[in-house]
N, C-alpha and C positions, 0 to 999 in steps of 0.2 A: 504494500500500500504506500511504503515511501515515495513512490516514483509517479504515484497517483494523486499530482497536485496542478493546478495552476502552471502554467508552462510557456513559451514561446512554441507555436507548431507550425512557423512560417514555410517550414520544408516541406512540411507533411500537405498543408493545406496547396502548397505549390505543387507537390507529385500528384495529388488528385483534382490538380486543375481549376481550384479556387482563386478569386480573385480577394484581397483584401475587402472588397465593397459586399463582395456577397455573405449572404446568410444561410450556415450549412446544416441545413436538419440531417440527421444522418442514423437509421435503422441497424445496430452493429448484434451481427450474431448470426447463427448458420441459416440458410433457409433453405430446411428441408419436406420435401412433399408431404401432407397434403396445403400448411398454410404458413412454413417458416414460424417466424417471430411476427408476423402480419403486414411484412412488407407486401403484399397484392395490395391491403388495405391503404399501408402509406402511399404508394402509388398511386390510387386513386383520392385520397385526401390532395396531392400534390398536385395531381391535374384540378382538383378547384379552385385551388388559390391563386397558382402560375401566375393566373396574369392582376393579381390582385397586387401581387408580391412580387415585381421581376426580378426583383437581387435574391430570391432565393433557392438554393440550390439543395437537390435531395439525393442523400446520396446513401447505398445499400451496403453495409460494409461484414464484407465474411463470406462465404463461401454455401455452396451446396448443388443439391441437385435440381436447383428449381430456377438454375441461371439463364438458362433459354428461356424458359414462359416468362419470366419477369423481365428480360430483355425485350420479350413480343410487348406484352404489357406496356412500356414505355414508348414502344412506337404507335399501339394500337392510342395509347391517352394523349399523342403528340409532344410528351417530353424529351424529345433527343432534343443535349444538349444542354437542359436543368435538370434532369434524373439521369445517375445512371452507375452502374456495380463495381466497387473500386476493386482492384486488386486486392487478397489477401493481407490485412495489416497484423502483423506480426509484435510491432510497436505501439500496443495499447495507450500508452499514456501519451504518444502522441497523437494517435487519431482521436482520441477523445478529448485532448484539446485541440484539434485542429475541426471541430465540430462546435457550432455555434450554441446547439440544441438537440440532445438526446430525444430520439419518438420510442416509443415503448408499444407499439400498437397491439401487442399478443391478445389472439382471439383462442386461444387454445388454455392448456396448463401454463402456470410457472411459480415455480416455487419461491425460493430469492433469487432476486435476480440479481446478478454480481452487476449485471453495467452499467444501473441505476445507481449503485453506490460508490461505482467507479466515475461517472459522470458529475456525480454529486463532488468526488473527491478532488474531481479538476473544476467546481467552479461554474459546472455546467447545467443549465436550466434542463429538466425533464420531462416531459410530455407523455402519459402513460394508461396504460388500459387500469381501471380499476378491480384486477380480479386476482385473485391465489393470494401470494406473497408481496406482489408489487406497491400495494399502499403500505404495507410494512417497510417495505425499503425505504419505500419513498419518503417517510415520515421523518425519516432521519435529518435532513436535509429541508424538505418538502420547499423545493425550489424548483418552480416548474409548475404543472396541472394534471391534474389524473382526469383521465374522462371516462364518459360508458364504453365497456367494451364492445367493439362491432360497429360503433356508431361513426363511419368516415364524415358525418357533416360536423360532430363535435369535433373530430379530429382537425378537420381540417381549418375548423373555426380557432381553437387554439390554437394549431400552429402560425394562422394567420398573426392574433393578438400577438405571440411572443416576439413574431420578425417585427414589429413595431417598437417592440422598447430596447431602450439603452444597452448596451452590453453590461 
């Protein structure tokens, strides 16, 4: 957890093609069939805001077997180019400061979920489904907003409000 604080991620946010101006929501963790961590959901919360929001950028971070339908997904919602799958990050604490705003959108289990209080640990606002373990994490911190789970227009309305305030 030392390493999980507040940080400079000008490199990080530069390999994944971030612009200082933009504002990076960003889904970190595997997404495996049938619904990941609810990156489909994020994805389609990020197609409602796009153009509400143009500095902000959505970005899928981890790995799995659901990389090609959520690759379709972002051309079918017209996000190429504000959404889209980083390479595998190895360097936790920097992608999670190189992230403006943690989304949490799981429609499935989760028990604690380590990246809420990893994100918490760099500083980082959270956005998250209210179900299992994650209002427990979140509590800790509780910087950020929990929503209904499944609900992409709550989601998407939060992520809205958050890209609007101060860092």
């Amino acid at each position: 957890m030392e390493r999980l604080k507040p940080n400079d991620a000008t490199a990080q946010r530069e390999a994944w093609g971030l612009e200082q101006r933009h504002y990076a929501f960003g889904v970190v963790g595997g997404y495996a069939l049938p619904r990941g961590k609810g990156q489909p959901e994020f994805l389609r919360a990020a197609a409602m805001i796009r153009e509400r929001v143009p500095e902000a950028r959505f970005l899928i971070v981890g790995r799995g077997n659901m990389k090609e339908m959520l690759e379709s997904q972002i051309e079918k919602l017209g996000l190429r180019g504000v959404a889209w799958l980083t390479p595998y990050c190895s360097d936790m604490a920097a992608g999670m400061n190189a992230l403006d705003c943690l989304v949490l959108p799981q429609v499935g289990t989760e028990a604690i979920p380590g990246v809420v209080c990893e994100a918490h640990a760099c500083g980082k606002a959270v956005i998250a489904s209210n179900l299992d373990g994650i209002p427990e994490a979140f509590s800790v911190a509780g910087y950020g907003q929990l929503v209904r789970r499944g609900s992409v227009e709550e989601l998407a309305e939060a992520m809205a409000n958050w890209a609007r305030k101060p860092s």
